[in-house]
DRENVONU-871870 format. One record per residue (C-alpha): residue number from 1; z, y, x. Coordinates in steps of 0.25 Angstrom, whole numbers, plus 5000, padded with zeros to 4 digits. Each point is the difference from the previous one (the first is absolute). Layout:
 pos   up north east
 NUM    Z     Y    X
...
//
This chain:
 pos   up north east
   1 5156  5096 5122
   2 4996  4988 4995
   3 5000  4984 5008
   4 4991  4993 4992
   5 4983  5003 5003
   6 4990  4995 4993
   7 4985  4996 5003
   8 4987  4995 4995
   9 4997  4986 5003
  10 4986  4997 5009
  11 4995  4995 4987
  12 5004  5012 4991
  13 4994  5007 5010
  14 4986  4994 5001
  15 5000  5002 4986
  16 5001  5014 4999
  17 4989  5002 5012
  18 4991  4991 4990
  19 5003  5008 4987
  20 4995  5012 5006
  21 4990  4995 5010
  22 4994  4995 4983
  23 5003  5016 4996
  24 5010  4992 4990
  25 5012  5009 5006
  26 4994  5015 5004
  27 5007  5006 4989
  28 5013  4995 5003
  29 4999  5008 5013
  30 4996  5014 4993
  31 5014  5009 4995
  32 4998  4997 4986
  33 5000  4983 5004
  34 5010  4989 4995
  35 5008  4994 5007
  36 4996  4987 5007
  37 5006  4988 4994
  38 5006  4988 5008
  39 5012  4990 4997
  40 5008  4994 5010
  41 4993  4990 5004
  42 4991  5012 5006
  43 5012  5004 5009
  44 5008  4996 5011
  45 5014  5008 5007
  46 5006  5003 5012
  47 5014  4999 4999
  48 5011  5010 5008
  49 4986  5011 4999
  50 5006  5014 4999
  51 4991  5008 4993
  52 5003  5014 4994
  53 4995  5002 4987
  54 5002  5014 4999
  55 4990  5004 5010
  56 4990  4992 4994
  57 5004  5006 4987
  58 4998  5014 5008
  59 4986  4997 5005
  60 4997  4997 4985
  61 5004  5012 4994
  62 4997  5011 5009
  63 4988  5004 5008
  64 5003  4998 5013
  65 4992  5003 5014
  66 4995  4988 5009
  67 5012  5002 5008
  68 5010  5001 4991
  69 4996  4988 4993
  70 4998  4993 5013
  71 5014  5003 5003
  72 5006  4996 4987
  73 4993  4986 5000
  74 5006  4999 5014
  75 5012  5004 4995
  76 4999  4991 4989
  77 4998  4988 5007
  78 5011  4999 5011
  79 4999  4985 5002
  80 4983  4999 5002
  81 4996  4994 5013
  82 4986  5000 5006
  83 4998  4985 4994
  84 5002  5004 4986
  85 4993  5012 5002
  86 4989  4993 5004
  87 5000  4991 4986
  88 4992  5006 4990
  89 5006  4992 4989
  90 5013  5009 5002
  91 4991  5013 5000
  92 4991  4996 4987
  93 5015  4997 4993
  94 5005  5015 5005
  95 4987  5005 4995
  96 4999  4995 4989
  97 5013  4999 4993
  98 5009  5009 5008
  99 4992  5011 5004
 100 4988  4999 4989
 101 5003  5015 4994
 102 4999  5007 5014
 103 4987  4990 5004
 104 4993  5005 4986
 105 5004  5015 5001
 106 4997  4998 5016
 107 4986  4994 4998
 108 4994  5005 4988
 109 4985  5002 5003
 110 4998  4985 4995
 111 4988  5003 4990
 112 4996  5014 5005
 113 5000  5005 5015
 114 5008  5013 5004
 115 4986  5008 5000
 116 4998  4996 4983
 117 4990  4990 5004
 118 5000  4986 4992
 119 5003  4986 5007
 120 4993  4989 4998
 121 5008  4986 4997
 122 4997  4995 5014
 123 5007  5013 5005
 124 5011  5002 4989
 125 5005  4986 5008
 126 4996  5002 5014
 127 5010  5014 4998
 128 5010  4990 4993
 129 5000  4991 5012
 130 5001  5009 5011
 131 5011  5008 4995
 132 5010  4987 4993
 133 4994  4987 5009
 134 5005  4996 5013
 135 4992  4993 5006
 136 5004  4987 5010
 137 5001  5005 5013
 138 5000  5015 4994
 139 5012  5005 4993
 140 5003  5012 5008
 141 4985  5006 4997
 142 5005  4999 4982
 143 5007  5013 4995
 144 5014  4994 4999
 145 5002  4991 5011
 146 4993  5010 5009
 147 5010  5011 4996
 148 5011  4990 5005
 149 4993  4996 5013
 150 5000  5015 5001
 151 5013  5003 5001
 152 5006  4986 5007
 153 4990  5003 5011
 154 5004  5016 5001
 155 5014  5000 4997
 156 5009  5003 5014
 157 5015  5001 4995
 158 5004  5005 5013
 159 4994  5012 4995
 160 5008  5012 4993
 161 4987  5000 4990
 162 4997  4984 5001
 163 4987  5003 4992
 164 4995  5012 5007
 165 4989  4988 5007
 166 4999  4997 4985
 167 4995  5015 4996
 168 4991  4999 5012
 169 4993  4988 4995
 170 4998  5006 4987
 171 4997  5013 5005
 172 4985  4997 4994
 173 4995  4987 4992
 174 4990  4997 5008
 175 5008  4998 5012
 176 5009  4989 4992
 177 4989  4994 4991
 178 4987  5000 5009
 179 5003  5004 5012
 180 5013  4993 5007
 181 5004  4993 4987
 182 4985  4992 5000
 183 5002  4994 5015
 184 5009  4988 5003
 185 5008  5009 5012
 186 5006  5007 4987
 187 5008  4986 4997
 188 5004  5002 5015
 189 5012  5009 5001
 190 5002  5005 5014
 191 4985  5004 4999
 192 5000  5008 4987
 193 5015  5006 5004
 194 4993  5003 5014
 195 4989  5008 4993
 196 5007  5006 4990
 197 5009  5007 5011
 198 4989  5005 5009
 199 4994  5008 4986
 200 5013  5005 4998
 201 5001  5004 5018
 202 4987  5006 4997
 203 5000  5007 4987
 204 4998  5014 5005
 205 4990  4997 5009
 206 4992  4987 4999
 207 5001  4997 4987
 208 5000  5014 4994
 209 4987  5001 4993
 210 4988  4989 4998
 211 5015  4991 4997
 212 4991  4990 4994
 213 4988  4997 5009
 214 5010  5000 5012
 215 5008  4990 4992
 216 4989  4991 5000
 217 4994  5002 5012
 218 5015  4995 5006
 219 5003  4989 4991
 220 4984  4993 5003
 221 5003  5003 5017
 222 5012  4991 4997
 223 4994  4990 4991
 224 4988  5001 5012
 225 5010  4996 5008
 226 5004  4988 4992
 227 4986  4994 5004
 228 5005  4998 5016
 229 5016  4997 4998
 230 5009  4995 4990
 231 5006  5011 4994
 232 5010  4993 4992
 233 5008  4998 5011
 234 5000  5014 5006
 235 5013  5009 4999
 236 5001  5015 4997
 237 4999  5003 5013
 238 4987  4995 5002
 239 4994  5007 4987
 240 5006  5013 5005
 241 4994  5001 5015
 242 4986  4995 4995
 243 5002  5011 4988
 244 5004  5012 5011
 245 4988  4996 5009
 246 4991  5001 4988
 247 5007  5013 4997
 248 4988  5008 5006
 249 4988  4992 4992
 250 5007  5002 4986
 251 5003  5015 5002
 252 4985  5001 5000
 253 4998  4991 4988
 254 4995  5011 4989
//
């Protein structure tokens, strides 16, 4: 466990957003890339950070699931808040320095897509974008922040298993990354705790086949709700009694 963190400076940071907006930098993000240059004037630290390398080193040797990885980067990082979490210049640092090997091997489909059809420039850095740039306002929708939101706003250590809300969330990938993780009430942690307890009350019955329409008919009834009160300020209570007097409407949902 190390106390010293590094990250990119806004500048360096602009920089590498540039380089491969110009298609200068696309192969630097493929498994056979370089590493990405930067002196010291490129970085800045925070001091009395403690950072264990050796889950980061796990995460680039071995091919972990989502939520094994999630829960290492967690795991990794015992000191991240919210705020910081919310930087992307500590993110675009993690990715591409400290985790570069496990964001190569994790996104590989740079040049060709998964079905063997070729990408065009424009898409080679659209993929590159989505998957290793926050973006202001965002961080939590980019692969590694959004595996660390995932478990900050699912873990319940009062629990004997305190990442069982964590499985739930990554039950299925569309429920973290399009579903819940795409609306602001993920970033709202008494809502996603709230839901991910009512699917796990009603996993044998409710939720016990068409998991992912129900899922997103539940999640867009909440955001609906978001249109008439102020959600942020709503406790797990609330979530829970509007949830249960839906119950009905989404066991329907095929």
């Amino acid at each position: 466990m190390e106390n010293k963190q590094a990250l990119f400076k806004e500048d360096f940071c602009n920089t590498l957003r540039l380089n491969l907006k110009a298609g200068q930098s696309i192969l630097n993000y493929t498994q056979r890339g370089e590493k990405f240059e930067f002196s010291d004037k490129d970085v800045c630290y925070l001091n009395d950070f403690r950072v264990n390398k050796d889950n980061l080193a796990k995460m680039n040797d071995n091919n972990y699931s989502s939520l094994e990885s999630a829960i290492l980067l967690y795991e990794a990082l015992p000191d991240l808040n919210p705020l910081l979490a919310s930087y992307a210049p500590f993110w675009l640092y993690i990715s591409h320095v400290e985790l570069i090997t496990y964001m190569r091997n994790r996104w590989p489909n740079v040049f060709v897509n998964r079905d063997g059809t070729q990408n065009s420039t424009d898409s080679q850095i659209s993929y590159i974008m989505d998957y290793w740039f926050p973006s202001l306002g965002s961080s939590s929708k980019t692969w590694l922040p959004n595996l660390w939101w995932a478990v900050y706003l699912t873990i319940d250590n009062s629990r004997e298993d305190k990442y069982a809300l964590t499985k739930i969330l990554f039950k299925q990938e569309d429920l973290r990354t399009r579903t819940l993780g795409t609306y602001s009430l993920f970033r709202h942690k008494p809502a996603t705790v709230a839901i991910l307890s009512f699917i796990e009350s009603h996993m044998e019955t409710t939720f016990n086949h068409s998991f992912q329409n129900r899922c997103r008919y539940m999640t867009k009834y909440l955001n609906y709700l978001g249109g008439c009160r102020l959600l942020s300020y709503m406790d797990e209570a609330f979530f829970t009694e509007m949830l249960n007097k839906k119950n009905d409407d989404i066991s329907k949902v095929n």
